[in-house]
C-alpha positions in Angstrom: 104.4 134.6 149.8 100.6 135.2 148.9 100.7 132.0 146.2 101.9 130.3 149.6 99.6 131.2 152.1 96.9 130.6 149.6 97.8 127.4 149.0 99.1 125.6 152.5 95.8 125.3 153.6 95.0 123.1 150.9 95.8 119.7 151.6 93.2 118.2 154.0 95.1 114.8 153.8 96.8 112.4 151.7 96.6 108.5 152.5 97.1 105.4 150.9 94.2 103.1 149.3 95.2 99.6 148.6 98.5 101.1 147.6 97.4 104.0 145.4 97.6 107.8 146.7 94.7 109.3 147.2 94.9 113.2 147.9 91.6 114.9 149.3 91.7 118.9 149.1 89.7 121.7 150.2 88.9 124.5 147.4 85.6 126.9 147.2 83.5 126.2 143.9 83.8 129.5 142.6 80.6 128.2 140.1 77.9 128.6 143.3 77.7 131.4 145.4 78.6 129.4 148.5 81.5 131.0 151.0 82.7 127.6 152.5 85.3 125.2 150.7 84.6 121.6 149.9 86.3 119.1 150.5 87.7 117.1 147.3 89.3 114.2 145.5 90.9 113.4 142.2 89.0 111.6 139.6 92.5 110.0 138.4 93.1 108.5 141.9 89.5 107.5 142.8 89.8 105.4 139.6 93.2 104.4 140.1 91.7 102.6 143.3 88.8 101.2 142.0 89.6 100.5 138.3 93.7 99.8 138.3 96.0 101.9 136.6 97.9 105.2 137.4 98.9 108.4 136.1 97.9 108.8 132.4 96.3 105.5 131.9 92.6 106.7 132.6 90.0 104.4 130.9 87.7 106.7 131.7 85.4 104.4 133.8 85.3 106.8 136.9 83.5 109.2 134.7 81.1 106.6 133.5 80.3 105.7 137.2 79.9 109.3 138.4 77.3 109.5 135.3 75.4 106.7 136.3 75.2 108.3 139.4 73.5 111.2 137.9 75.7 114.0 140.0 78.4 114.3 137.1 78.2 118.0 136.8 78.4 118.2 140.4 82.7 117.2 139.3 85.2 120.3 139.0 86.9 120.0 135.4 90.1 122.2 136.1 92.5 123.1 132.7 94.7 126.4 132.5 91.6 127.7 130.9 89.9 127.5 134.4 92.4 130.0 135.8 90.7 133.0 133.1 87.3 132.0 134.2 88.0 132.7 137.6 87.2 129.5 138.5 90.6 128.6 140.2 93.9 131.0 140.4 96.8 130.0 139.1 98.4 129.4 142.7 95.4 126.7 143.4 96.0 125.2 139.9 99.9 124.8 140.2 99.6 123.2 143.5 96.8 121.1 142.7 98.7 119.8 139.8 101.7 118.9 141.8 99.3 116.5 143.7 98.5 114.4 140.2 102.3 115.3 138.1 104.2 117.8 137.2 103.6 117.7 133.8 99.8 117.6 134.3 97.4 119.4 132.2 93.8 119.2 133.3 92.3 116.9 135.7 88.8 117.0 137.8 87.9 116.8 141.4 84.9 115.2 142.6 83.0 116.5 145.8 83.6 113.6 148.5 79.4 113.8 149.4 79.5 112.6 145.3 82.3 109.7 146.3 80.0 108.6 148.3 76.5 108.7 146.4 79.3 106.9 143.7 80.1 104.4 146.1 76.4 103.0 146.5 76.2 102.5 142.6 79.4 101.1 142.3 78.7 98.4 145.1 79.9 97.1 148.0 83.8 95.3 147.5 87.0 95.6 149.1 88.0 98.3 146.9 84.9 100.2 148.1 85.0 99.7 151.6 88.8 100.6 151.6 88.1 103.8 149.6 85.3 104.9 151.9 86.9 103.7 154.9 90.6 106.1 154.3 88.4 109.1 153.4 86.4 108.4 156.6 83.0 108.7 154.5 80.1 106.9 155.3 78.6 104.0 153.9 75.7 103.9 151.8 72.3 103.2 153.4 71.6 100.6 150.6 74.5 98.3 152.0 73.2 97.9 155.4 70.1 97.2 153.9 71.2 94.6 151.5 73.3 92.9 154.3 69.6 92.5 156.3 68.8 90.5 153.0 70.9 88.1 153.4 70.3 87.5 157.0 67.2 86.1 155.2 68.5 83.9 152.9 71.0 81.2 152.8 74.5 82.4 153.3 76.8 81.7 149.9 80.2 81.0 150.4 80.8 85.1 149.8 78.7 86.2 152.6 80.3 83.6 154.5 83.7 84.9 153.7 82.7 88.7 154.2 80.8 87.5 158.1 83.7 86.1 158.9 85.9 89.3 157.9 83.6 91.2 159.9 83.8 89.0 163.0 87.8 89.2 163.0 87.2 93.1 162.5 85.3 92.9 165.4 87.7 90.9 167.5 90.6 92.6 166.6 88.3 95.7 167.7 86.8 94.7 170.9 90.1 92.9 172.1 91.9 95.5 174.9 94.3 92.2 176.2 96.2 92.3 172.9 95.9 95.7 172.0 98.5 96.9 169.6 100.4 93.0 169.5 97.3 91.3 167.9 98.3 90.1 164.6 95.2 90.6 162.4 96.0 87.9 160.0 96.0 84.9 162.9 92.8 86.1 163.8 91.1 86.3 161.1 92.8 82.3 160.5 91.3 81.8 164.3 88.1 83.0 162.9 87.7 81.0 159.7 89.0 77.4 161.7 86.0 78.3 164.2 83.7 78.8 161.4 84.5 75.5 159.5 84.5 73.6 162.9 80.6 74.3 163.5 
């Protein structure tokens, strides 16, 4: 019952990210001396979305990312090792292993404040903006300055693409006479025939 108890409050949320899971969990960092949890994802699934692959196919390109972000050893290596160390009980590490595979070994979690300082080196993309988007994390500051840059130069066909995106978001948004009904894909067709038109 204790292994329970421990363990059901857990799971913050689970969602789906351009079709990949994508689990985040709350656990203390037993490594500082802090007394609150943080909240967590898997390294596996982060580059699942971004990179492509799944269980057991890492390439190991998330790691390389959260290196170039210079907050690697901020990451939470976890192997059964990690249980002697005190840095994770066995309950935690049994459950957080179910999240990834039964069979699993030894996986890391990343702190989602390091998701999101990886997110502004990785750059702004669908992928991105879809990952930050489900794990309701904010964008980097460097993307709404970028976009300001381009309002200075001459629009390629990509920012023309990504405006238009945005201005379909922002219909489908503001639009309280369709409401649940609207079809996003017809507006953002509405959108792009207006756009051509001018």
């Amino acid at each position: 019952m204790a292994a329970l108890d421990e363990t059901s409050s857990m799971l913050v949320k689970q969602v789906l990210v351009l079709g990949k899971a994508v689990a985040v969990v709350r656990l203390l960092d037993r490594r500082t001396q802090s007394a609150e949890p943080l909240k967590w994802a898997f390294q596996s699934q982060l580059e699942a979305v971004l990179y492509g692959g799944g269980y057991g196919q890492s390439t190991g390109a998330m790691y390389s990312l959260l290196k170039r972000t210079h907050a690697a050893a901020q990451t939470l290596p976890l192997k059964k090792a990690s249980i002697a160390a005190g840095t994770v009980t066995e309950g935690e590490f049994r459950w957080l292993a179910t999240q990834l595979h039964d069979s699993v070994r030894s996986f890391t979690l990343v702190p989602l404040p390091l998701v999101e300082a990886a997110m502004a080196t990785y750059g702004r993309c669908d992928k991105s903006e879809a990952l930050l988007a489900a794990l309701e994390l904010h964008r980097p500051d460097q993307w709404e300055s970028e976009e300001g840059e381009d309002d200075n130069d001459q629009p390629d066909s990509d920012t023309v693409s990504v405006a238009k995106t945005e201005v379909a978001d922002e219909d489908a948004d503001n639009s309280s006479v369709e409401g649940e009904s609207g079809d996003f894909s017809a507006k953002f067709s509405a959108a792009s025939s207006s756009g051509s038109a001018k």
